[in-house]
C-alpha positions as CSV (number, residue, x, y, z in Angstrom):
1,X,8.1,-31.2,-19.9
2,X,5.7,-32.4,-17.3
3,X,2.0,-30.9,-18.1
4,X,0.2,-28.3,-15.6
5,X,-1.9,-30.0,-13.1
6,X,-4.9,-28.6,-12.3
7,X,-7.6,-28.8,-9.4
8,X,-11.2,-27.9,-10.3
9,X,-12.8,-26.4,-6.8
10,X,-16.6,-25.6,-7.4
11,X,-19.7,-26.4,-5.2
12,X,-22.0,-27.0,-8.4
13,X,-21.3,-30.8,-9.8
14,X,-22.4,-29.7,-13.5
15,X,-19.8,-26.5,-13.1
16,X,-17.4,-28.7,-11.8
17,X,-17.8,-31.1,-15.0
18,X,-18.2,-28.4,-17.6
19,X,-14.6,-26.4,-16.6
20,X,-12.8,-29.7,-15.7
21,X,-13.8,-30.8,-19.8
22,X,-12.9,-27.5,-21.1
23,X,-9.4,-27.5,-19.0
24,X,-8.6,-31.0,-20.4
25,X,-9.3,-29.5,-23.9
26,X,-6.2,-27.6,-23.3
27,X,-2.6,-29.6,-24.0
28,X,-0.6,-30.0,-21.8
29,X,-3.2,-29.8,-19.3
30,X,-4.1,-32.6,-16.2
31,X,-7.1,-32.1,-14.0
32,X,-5.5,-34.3,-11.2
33,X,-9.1,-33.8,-9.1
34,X,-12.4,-32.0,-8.3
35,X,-13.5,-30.5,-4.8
36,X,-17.1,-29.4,-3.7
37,X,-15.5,-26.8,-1.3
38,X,-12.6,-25.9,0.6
39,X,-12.9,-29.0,3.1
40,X,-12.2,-31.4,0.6
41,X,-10.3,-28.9,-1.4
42,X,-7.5,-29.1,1.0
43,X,-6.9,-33.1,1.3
44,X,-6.4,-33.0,-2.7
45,X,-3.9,-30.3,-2.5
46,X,-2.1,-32.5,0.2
47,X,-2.4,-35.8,-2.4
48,X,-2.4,-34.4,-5.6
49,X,0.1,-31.5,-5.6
50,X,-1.4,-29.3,-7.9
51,X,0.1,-27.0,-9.6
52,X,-2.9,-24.9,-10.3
53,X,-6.0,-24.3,-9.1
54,X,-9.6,-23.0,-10.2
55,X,-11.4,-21.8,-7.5
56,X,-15.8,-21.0,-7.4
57,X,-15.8,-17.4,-5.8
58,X,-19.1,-18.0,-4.6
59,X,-19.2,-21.3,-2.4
60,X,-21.4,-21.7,0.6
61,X,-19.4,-21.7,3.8
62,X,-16.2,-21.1,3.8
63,X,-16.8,-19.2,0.7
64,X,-14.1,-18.6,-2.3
65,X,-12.5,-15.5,-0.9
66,X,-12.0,-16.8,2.4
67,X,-10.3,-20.1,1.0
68,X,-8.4,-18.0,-1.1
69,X,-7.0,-15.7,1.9
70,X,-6.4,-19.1,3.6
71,X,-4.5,-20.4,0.4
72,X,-2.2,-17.3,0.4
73,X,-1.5,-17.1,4.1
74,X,-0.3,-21.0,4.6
75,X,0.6,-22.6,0.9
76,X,0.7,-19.6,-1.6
77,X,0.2,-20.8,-5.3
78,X,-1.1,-19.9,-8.2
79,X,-4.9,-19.8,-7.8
80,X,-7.6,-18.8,-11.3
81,X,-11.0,-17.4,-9.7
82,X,-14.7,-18.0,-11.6
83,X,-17.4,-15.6,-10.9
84,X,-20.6,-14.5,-12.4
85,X,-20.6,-10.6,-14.0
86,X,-22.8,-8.9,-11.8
87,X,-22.0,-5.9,-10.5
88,X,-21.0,-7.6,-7.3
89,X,-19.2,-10.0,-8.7
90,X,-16.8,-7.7,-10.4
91,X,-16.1,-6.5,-6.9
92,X,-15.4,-9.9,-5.6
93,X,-13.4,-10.6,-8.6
94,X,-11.1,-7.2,-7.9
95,X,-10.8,-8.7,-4.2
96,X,-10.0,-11.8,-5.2
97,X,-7.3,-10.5,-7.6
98,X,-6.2,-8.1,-4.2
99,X,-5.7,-11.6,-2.5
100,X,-3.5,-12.8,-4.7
101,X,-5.2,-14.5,-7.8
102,X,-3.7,-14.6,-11.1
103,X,-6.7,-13.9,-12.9
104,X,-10.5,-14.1,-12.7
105,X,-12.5,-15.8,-15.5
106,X,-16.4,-15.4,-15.9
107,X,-18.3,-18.5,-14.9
108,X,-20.7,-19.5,-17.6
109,X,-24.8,-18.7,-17.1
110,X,-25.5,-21.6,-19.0
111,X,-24.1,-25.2,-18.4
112,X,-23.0,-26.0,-22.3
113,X,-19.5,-25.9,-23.6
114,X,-20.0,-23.7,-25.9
115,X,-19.9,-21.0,-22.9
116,X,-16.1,-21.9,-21.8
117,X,-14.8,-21.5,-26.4
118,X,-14.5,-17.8,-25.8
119,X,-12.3,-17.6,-22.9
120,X,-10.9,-21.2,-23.8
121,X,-7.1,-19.6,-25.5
122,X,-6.7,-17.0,-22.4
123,X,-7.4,-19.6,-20.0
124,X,-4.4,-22.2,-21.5
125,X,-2.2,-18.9,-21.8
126,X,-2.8,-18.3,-18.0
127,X,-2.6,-22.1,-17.0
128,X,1.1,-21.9,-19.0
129,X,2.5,-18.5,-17.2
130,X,0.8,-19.9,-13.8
131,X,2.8,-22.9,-13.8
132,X,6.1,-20.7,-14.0
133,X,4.5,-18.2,-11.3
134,X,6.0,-18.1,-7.9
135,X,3.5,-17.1,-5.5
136,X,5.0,-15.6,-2.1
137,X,3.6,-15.8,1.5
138,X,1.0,-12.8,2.1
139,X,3.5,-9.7,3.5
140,X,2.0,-7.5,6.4
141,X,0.5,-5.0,5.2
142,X,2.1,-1.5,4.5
143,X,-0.1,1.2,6.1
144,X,2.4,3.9,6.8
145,X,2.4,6.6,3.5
146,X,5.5,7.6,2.2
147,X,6.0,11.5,2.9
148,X,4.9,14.5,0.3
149,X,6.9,14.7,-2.5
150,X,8.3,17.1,-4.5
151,X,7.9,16.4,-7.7
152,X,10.5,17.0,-10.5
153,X,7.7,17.0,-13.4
154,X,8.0,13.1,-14.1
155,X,5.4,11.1,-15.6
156,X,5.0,8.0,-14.1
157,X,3.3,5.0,-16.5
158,X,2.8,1.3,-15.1
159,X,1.6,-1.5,-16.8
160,X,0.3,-4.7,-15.6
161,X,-2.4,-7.5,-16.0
162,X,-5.1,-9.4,-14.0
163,X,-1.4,-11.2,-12.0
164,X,-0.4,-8.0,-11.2
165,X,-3.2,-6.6,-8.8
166,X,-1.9,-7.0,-5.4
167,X,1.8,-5.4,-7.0
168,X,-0.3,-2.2,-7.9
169,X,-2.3,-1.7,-4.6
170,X,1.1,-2.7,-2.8
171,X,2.8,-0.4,-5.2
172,X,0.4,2.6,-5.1
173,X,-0.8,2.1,-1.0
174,X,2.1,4.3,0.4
175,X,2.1,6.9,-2.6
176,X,1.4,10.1,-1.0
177,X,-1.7,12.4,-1.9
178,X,0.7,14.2,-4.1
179,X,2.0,11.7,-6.0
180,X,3.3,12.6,-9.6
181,X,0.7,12.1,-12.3
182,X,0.4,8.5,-12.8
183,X,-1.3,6.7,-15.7
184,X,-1.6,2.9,-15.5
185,X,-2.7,0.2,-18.2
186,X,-4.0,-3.0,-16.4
187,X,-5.2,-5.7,-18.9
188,X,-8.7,-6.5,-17.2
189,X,-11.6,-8.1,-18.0
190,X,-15.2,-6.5,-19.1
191,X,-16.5,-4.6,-16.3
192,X,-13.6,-4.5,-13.8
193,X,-11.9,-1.4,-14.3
194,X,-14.6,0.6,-13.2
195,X,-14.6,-1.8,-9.7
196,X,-10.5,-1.5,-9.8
197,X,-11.0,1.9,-10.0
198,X,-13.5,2.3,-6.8
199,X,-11.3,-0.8,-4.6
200,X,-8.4,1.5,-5.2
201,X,-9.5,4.7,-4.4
202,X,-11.1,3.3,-0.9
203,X,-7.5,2.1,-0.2
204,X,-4.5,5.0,-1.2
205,X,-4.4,8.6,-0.4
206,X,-4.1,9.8,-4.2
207,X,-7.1,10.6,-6.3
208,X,-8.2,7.4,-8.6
209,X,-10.0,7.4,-11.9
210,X,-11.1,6.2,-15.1
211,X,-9.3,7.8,-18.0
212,X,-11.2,9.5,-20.6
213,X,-10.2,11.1,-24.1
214,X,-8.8,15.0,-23.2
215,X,-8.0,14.3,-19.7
216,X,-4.5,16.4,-18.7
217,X,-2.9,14.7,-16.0
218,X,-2.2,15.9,-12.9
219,X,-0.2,15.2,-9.6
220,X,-1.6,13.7,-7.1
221,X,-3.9,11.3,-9.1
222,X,-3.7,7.9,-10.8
223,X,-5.8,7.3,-14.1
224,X,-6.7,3.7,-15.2
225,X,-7.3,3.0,-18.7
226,X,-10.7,1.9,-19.7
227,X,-11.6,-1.5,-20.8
228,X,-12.9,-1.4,-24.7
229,X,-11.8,-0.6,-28.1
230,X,-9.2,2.3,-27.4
231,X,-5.7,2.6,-26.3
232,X,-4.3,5.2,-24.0
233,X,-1.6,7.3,-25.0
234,X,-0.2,10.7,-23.7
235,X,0.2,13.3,-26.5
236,X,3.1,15.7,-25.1
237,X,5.0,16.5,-22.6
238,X,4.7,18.6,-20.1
239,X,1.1,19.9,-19.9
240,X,-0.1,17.2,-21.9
241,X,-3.1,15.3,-23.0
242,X,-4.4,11.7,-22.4
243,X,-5.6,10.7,-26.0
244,X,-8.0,7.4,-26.3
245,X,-7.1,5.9,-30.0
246,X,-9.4,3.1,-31.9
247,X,-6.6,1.3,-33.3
248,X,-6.0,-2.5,-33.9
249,X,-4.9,-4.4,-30.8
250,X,-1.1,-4.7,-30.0
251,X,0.5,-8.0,-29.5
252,X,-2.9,-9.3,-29.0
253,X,-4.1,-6.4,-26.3
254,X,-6.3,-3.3,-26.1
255,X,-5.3,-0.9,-24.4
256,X,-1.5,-1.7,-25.0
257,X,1.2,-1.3,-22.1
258,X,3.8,-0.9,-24.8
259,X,1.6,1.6,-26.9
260,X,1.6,4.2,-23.7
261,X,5.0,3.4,-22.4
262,X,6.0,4.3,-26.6
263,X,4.0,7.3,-26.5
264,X,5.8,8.2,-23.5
265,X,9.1,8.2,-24.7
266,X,8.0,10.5,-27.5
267,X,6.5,12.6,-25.4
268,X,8.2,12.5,-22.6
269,X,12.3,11.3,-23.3
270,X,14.1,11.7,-19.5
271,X,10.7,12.6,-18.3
272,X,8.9,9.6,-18.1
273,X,9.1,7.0,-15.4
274,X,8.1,3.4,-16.4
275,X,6.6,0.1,-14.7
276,X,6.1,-2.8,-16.2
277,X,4.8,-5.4,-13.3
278,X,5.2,-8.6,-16.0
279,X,7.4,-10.7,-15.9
280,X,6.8,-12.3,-19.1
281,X,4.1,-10.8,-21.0
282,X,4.4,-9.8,-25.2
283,X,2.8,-6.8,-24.0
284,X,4.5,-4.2,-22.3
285,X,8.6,-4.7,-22.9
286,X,9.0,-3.4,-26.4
287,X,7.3,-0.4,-25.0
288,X,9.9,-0.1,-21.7
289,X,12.2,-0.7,-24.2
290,X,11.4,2.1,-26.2
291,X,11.0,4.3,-22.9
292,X,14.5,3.4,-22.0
293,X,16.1,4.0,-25.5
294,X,14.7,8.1,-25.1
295,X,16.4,8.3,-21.7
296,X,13.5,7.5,-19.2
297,X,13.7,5.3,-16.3
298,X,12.6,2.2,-17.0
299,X,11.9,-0.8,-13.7
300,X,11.1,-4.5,-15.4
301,X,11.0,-7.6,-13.3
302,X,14.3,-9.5,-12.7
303,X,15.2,-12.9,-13.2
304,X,16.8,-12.9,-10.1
305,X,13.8,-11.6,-7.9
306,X,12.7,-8.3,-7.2
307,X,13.4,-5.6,-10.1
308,X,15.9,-4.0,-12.3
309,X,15.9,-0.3,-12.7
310,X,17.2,0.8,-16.1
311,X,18.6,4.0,-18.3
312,X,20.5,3.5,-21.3
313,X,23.3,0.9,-20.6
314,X,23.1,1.6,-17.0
315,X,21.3,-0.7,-14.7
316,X,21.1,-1.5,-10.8
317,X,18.8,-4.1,-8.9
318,X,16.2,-3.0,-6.8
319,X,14.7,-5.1,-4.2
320,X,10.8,-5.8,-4.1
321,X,10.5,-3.7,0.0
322,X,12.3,-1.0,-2.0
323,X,10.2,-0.7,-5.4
324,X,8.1,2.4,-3.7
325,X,10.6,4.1,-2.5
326,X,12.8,4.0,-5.9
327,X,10.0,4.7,-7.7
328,X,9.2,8.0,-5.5
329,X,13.2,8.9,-5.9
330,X,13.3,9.2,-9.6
331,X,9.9,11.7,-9.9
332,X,11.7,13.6,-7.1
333,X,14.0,16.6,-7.1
């Protein structure tokens, strides 16, 4: 199998140097070139064909978001953002993921090697799945709400990673203020859940938060797991209880998709409503699995495109346009 080409976009030339070494650590990996900014950054893609690329978020001119937005609107593909942590740049890095980036990697403070060893296995984990990703053209907006519901006493769970940002504010953008009580675990890194969190809420009519340990949930808002050393779970069903445990990570991940989606379909059997936004992700499906197995309602990317919607042995396809809708549907009388 031909290896994952990658093209290094960064203003600095020591930042350029220090990622490019670090990317060619990885097998399978070819940094076919490296671009000082979005002018030059789009004659290589024209040469070189990437199949990747990294991309500075702070540039001057054009800056990183604005070639991004660019990138998604005229050759969509899959695009890795570096910032720095600041408190801005976890906003930026939230945006960028909005745009359409497949994750967002923090750029080292200090120009040694050393920096990139920590974040060196997700990165070739992300460069593999990115290869396989297909990016679509940017899709008009949605801005109309889907009507009041009324809810059938439903939980709704959905699970995604840093890939799956633009699904979840396309997913939860026409929810109505009423929605059922939705509890999502995104894997994120260090300080973004808090800025997902506040991007969110400025966006969709439901109330958004941060879960915390005793929280009941409630229709009409959306609770984000925190980043840290906890999983999220829900306790019973109805009237239950969102319960933070400090257990071991699962298939690698903490907080777990497939630890809440299980602890759904405990709690919750035929009243639970799951979605997983991965397509191929150890996290996540054994969960949907389980959550299917107890009689809940169960969406999972198909092979085909779009998703499948799932109970038991029964199954139907549901197209990407129709995901909200569906989704509204089965936590409705």
């Amino acid at each position: 199998m031909a290896g994952t080409k990658v093209l290094v976009v960064d203003d600095s030339l020591t930042m350029r140097a220090l990622i490019s070494g670090a990317l060619e650590r990885i097998p399978g990996v070819e940094v076919v070139g490296m671009a000082d900014g979005a002018a030059e950054a789009r004659e290589l893609v024209a040469s070189t064909w990437p199949d990747v690329m990294t991309l500075d978020v702070e540039m001057p001119g054009m800056s990183g978001l604005e070639y991004l937005a660019e990138i998604m609107d005229t050759k969509p593909m899959p695009v890795i953002m570096f910032s720095t942590r600041t408190q801005d740049g976890a906003a930026e890095s939230i945006e960028a993921l909005r745009l359409g980036a497949i994750d967002c990697f923090p750029k080292p403070r200090v120009a040694a090697p050393a920096e990139l060893d920590a974040i060196i296995a997700k990165l070739a984990k992300r460069l593999k799945a990115a290869k396989k990703a297909d990016i679509k053209p940017k899709a008009p907006p949605k801005t109309a709400k889907a009507p009041p519901i009324d809810w059938n006493g439903r939980l709704l769970l959905v699970g995604g990673d840093a890939s799956s940002t633009k699904s979840i504010f396309d997913l939860f953008s026409t929810f109505p203020a009423n929605c059922p009580p939705t509890v999502v675990v995104q894997h994120l890194g260090p300080g973004l859940v808090e800025s997902m969190a506040e991007k969110l809420a400025e966006q969709v009519a439901p109330k958004v938060v941060v879960a915390a340990d005793g929280m009941k949930p409630e229709q009409g808002t959306i609770y984000l797991a925190p980043h840290g050393d906890a999983h999220l779970v829900i306790d019973s069903w109805p009237n239950g209880t969102l319960r933070l445990l400090p257990r071991d990570p699962v298939a690698g991940e903490r907080p777990s998709i497939s630890l809440l989606f299980a602890s759904a379909a405990k709690a919750a059997a035929s009243n639970a409503v799951g979605v997983l936004l991965l397509d191929s992700n150890e996290d996540g499906a054994g969960g949907l699995k389980a959550l299917n197995a107890a009689g809940g309602y169960a969406f999972s990317p198909s092979d085909e495109g779009g998703y499948t919607l799932a109970r038991g042995m029964v199954s139907q396809p549901v197209a990407n346009d129709a995901l909200v809708t569906s989704v509204l549907k089965m936590c409705s009388k």
